[in-house]
N, C-alpha and C positions, 0 to 999 in steps of 0.2 A: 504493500500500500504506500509507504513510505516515498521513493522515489518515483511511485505514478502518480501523486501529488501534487509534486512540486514540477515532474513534464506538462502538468493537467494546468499547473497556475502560470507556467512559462507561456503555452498556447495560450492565457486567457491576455492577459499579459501583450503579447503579441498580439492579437486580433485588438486590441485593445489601444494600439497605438504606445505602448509603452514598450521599452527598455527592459528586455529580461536577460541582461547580459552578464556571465557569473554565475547564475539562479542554480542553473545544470550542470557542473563542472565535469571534465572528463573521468575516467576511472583512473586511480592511483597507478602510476606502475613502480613506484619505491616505496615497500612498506615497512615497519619499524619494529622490535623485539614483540612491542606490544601487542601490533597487530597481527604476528603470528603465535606468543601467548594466547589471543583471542581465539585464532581462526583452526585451530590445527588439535588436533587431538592426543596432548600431551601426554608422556608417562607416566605423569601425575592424575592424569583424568582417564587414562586407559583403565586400567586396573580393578575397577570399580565400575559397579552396575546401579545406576541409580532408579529408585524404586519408588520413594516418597517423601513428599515435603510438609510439612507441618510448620507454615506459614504465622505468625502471629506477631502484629504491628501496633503501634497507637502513631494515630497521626497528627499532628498537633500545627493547625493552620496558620496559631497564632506567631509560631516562631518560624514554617515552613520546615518543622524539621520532621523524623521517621524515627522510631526508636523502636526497636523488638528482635526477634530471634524466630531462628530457620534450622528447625530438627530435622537432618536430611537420612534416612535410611537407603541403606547401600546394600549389595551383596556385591564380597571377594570374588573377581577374577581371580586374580594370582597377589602372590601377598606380596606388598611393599607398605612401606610407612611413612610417604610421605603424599598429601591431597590437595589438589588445587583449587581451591575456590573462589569464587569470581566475586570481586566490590569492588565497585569504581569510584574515585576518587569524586568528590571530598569524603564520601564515606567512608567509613571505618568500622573494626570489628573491635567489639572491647573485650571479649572473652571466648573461647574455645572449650568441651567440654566432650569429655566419652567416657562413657563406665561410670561416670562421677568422677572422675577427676578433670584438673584444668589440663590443656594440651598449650605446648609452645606453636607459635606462628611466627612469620617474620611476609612481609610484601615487598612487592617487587609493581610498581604502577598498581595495575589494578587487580594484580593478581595479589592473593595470600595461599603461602604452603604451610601445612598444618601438619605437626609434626607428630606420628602417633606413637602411642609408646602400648598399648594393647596388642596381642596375636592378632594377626588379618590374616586368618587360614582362608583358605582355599572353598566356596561354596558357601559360606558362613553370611549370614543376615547380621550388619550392624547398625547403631547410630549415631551421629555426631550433631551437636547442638552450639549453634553458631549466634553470637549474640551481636549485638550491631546499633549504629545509630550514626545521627548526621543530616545536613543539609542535603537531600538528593540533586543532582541538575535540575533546575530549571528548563523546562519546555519553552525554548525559544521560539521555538514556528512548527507549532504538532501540529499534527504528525511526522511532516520530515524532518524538524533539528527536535528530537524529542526529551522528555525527561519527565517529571512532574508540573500538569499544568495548577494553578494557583490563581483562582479568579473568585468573582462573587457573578452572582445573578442580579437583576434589575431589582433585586426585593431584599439585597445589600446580605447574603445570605452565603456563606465559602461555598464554592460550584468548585470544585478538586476533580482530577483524574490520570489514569499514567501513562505516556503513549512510548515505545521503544523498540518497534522492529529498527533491525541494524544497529540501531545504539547497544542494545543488548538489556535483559531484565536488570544485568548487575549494576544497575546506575540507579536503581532504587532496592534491591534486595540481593543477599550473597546466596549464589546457585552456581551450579555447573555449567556456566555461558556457553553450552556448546547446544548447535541442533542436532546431533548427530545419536542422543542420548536423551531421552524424555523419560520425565514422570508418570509413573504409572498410573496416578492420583495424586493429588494435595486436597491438605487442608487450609483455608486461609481464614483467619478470625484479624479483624481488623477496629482498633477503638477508634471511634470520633465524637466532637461534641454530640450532645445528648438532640440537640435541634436537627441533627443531619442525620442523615440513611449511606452506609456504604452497599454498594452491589459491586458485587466479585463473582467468578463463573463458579459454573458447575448448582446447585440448590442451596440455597437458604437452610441449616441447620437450625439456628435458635438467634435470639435478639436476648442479651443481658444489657438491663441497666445498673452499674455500679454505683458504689456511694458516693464519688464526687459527681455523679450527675450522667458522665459519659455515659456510651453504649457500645457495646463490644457485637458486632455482625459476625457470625462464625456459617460458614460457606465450604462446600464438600464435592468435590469434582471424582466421579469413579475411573475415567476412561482417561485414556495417554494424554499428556497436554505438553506443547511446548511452552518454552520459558516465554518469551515475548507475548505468549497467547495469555500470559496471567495478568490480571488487571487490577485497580481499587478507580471505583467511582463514585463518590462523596459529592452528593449533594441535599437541598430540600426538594427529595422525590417523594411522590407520588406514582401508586402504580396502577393498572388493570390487568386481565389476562385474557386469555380464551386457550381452548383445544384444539390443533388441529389435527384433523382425525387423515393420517399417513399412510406410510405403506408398512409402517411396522407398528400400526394403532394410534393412540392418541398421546397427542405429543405435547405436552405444557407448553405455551408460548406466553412468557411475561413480560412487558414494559414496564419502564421506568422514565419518567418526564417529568421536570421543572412543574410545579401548580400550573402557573398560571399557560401553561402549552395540551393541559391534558385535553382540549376541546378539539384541538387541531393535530395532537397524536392517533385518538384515536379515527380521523378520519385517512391523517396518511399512512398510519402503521397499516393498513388492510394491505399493503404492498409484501407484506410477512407472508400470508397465506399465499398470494399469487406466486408468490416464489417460492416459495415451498414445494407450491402444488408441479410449478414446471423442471425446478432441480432436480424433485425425486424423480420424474419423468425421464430426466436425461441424464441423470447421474447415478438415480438407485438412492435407497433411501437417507435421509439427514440418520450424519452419525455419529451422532450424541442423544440420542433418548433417554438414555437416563439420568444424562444432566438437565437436561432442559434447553428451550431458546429462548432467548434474553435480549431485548433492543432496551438499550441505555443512553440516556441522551449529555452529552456530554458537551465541553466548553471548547469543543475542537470539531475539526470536521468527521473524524469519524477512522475506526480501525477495525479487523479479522478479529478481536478476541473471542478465545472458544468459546460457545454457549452464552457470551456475553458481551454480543456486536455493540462497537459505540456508536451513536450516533449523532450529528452537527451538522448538517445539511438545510436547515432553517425551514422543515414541513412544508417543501415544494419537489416537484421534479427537476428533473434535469441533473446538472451537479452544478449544485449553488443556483439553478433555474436555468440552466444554460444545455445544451445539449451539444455534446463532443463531438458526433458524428455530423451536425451539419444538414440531417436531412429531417429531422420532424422526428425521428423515431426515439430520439434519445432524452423525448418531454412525453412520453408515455409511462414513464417510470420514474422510480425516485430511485438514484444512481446512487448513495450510500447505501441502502437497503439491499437493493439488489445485488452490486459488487463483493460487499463487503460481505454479506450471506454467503456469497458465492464462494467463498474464502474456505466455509465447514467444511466444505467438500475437498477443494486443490488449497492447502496452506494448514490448515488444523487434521484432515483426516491424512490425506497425504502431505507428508512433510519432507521439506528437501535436508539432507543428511548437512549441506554446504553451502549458504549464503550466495558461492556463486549460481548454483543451480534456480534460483529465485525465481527462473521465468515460467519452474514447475508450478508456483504459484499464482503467478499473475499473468501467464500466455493462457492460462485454461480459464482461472477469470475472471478477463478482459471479454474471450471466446465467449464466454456463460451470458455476457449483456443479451449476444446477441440471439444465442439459444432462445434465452427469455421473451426476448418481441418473438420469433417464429413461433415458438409454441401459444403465444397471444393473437398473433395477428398475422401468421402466415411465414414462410418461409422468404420471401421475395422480401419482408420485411426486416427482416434479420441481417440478410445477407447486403440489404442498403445499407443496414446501421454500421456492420462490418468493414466494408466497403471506405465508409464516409469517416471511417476513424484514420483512413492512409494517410491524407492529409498531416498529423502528426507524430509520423516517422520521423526520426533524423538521419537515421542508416548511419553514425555517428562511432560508435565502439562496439563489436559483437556482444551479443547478449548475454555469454556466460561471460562472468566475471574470471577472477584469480581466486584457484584454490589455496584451503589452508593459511588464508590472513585477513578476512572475513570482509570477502571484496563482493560486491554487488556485480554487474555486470551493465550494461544501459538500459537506459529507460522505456528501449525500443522493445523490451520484452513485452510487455503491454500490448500495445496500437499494431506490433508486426508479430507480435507473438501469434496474436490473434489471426490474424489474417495468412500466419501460415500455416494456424491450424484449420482454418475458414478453407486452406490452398488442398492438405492432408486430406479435407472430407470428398473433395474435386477428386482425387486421384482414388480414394476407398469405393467411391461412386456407387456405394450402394447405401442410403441413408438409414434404413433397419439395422446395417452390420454398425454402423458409427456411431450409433445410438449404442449399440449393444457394447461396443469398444469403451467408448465413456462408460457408461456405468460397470464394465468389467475391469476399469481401472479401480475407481472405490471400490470394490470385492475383491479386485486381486492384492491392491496394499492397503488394505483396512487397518488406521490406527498406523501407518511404520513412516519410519523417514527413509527416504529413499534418494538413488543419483541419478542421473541423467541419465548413462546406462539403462539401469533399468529399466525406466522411462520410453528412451529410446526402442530398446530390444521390445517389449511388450510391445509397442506400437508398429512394431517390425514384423511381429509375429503374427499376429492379431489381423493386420491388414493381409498380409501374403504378402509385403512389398520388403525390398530391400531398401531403409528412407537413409542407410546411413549420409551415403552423399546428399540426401536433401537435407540432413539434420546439422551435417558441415556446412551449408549452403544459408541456412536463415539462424542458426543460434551461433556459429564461429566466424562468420563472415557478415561484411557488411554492403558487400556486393546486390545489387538487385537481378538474377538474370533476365536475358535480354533475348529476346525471339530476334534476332536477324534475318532476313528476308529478299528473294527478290521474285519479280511475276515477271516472265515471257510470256502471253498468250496464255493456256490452258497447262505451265507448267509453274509448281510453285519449289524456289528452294528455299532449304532456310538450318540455320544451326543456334546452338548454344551459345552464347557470350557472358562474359563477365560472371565465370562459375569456376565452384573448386573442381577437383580434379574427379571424373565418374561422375559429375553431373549427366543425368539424360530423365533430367522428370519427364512423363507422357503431357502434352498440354493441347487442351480444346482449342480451335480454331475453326471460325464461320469463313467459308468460300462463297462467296455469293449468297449468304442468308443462309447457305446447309453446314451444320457442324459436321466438321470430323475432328479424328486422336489421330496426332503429330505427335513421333517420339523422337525429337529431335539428338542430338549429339553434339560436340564440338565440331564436331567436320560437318562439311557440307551435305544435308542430303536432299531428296529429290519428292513431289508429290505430280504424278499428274493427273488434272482434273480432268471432266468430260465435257467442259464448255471454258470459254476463258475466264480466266478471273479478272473480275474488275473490282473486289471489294475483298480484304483481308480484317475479318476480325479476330482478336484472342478475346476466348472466356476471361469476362472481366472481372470473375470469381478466382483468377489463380493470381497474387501475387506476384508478378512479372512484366516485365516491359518488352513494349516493341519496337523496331525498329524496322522500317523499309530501308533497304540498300540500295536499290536500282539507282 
């Protein structure tokens, strides 16, 4: 979500007459100890299976600071004695604890190793209790510069919430900052003043009020969550809920809004159930039932948290009332909602193992807007919206980032992500199989984190197609290819240009108003028609360019 964002506010920006120069900076190619302490799956973090976290905070608005402790339960891989755990600066941890006694640490930036002095046999289930406190960052521009946002509401009331993909959870709580290792569950109990409500994912356990007044929210997620996916949102909520009755029964869906919004929540939230109803359709069923789904309204625009979407969109369609694609389609919906949903599915259920793989998250959905209008309003409608998002390509840096130093990749995963899965359903050309493809993804990695690879091959197998050169072609390269061409009377040639190497995707072209499949090549090859051609079109469903040579 993060840096489709800030590509989202650069076009606005842009169309806008304004200077968005800087906003989108290229991808790092020198990165620091830090950034490969972050990104890499160290010694210190091998070793160890982490299982669960027993989260518990107090948050105190009046000085902006976090104070509490993170009981993390582990099982031994192989024994060694020393742990990494992730707090990022200005935070700090004040105490360390296993068996009952204190443990030595020492930090290194934003890592601390914790030195244990207990057996860590082999297969062995333990605990370690981690205590902490501090001024977390500040959320400079959430969701993209993220950190803890700190605001009031119109009705002078603290509106609090935590936004940190790519930043990492450990810039408000110490965890194992890696995606590569998820929780099997947490528990999260969070104090605030006694006038506010925190909502945090997974179910509402119980609501204590303590004797100075506060209230302690304690909150229980059963199923795998990543770190970034965990959240605190404190404000004067208000909620309602309904059922929606799915494909694996009835499914709790709870809001959470400002008072004075709940007149105008409940009329734009019904955008919950529509997407619900077309996700499970093409993706297989939402997967989390027995956490629940959760729209929270929050002091920012909005993020994927599991089971407990943010939301900031200002109860309009569009994104921010604006529609990305350009053609009408993208003011039939409200673009947090849908997006961000979209998330359960590619970012919470399937999780990318490496930060550079991110476009596992956001190439499928970007895809899912446009699912959402076909299954609404037809196919032809979908594929506009799709279509009308090219416009915001930059073809700029390939999409997968740098592994192992917690590098994003560009923005263009989003806008071309989309459109070269939009390209993938062209070549699959059978829309029952692609259906059946998507939701065989959620069935096949239910709940894992997963790489590209994987991804890839599945998507390789699945189709019958070999995509690896198309997979070199739109996530490692920033090349567009390019139908080359020329027409003599009633013979058409034409090749590959501007492709990696085993490029030969198959691609539609209209002869005179009749489609035919051209499997072009780098080399030159040959088509003859039975009358001349006087009009050349490419399906303007496949991501590619043309060119006339004559």
């Amino acid at each position: 979500m993060k840096k489709h964002l800030k590509t989202l506010l650069i076009v606005f920006l842009i169309s806008s007459g304004i200077q968005a120069q800087g906003l989108l900076s290229k991808s790092e190619t020198h990165f620091s100890r830090q950034d490969s302490l972050r990104g890499s799956i160290t010694k210190e973090r091998s070793w160890w299976d982490l299982k669960h976290y027993d989260l518990a905070i107090k948050v105190n608005p009046a000085d902006s600071t976090i104070t509490g402790s993170n009981t993390i339960q582990y099982k031994v891989l192989q024994p060694y004695k020393t742990m990494q755990i992730d707090l990022q600066e200005p935070m700090k941890i004040t105490k360390v604890t296993q068996d009952g006694g204190a443990l030595k640490y020492k930090r290194d930036g934003n890592v601390f190793y914790i030195s244990l002095v207990s057996a860590q046999n082999k297969g062995e289930l333990k605990e370690i209790t981690i205590f902490y406190q501090g001024k977390p960052k500040i959320a400079v521009n959430p969701p993209w510069d993220g950190g803890i946002t700190w605001k009031k509401d119109k009705n002078g009331n603290n509106f609090i919430a935590s936004s940190c993909q790519g930043l990492g959870a450990s810039v408000w709580w110490p965890n194992k900052d890696h995606m590569y290792d998820e929780a099997e569950g947490i528990k999260i109990s969070v104090n605030v003043p006694g006038n506010l409500t925190d909502v945090s994912n997974g179910r509402l356990q119980n609501v204590k009020t303590l004797k100075d007044g506060t209230k302690t929210y304690t909150w229980a997620v059963k199923n795998p969550i990543n770190n970034y996916g965990v959240n605190i949102n404190i404000g004067d909520y208000v909620t309602f809920s309904e059922k929606y009755k799915g494909e694996k029964g009835d499914l709790d869906c709870t809001y959470y809004v400002l008072k004075d919004n709940l007149a105008k929540a409940k009329e734009q939230f019904k955008d919950v159930s529509r997407m619900l109803k077309a996700f499970e359709y093409w993706f297989g069923p939402y997967p989390f039932y027995e956490d629940s789904y959760k729209l929270v309204e929050t002091p920012y625009l909005g993020m994927e948290h599991q089971s407990c979407v943010t939301y900031g969109n200002g109860y309009q369609n569009g994104y921010l009332g604006r529609d990305l694609s350009g053609t009408g389609w993208g003011l039939k919906f409200d673009f947090i909602i849908v997006h961000e949903s979209g998330h359960e599915w590619f970012a919470n259920n399937i999780t990318y193992k490496d930060i550079a793989d991110m476009w596992i998250h956001e190439s499928f959905t970007n895809y899912s807007e446009s699912l959402f209008l076909e299954y609404y309003y037809g196919k032809e409608a979908g594929l506009e919206y799709v279509r009308g998002t090219r416009k915001n390509i930059q073809n700029d840096i390939p999409i997968i980032g740098h592994y192992d130093v917690n590098s994003e990749g560009s923005g263009d995963m989003y806008y071309k992500g989309g459109n070269m899965l939009n390209t993938l359903r062209q070549l699959v050309n059978d829309d029952a199989k692609w259906r059946n493809i998507l939701r065989g993804l959620n069935s096949t990695f239910y709940h894992q984190t997963v790489t590209t690879k994987q991804i890839e091959d599945y998507l390789s197998q699945q189709s019958g197609l070999d995509l690896n050169p198309f997979f070199n072609q739109y996530l490692r390269d920033v090349r567009i290819p390019t139908l080359e061409y020329t027409v003599q009377d009633n013979t058409l040639k034409y090749r590959w240009t501007n492709i990696v190497a085993g490029f030969e995707m198959p691609v539609k072209v209209s002869l005179n108003g009749k489609e035919i499949t051209l499997k072009p090549k780098a080399d030159w090859s040959k088509f003859n028609n039975d009358s001349k051609i006087e009009k050349v079109e490419v399906n303007k469903d496949f991501y590619v360019l043309s060119k006339n040579v004559n």
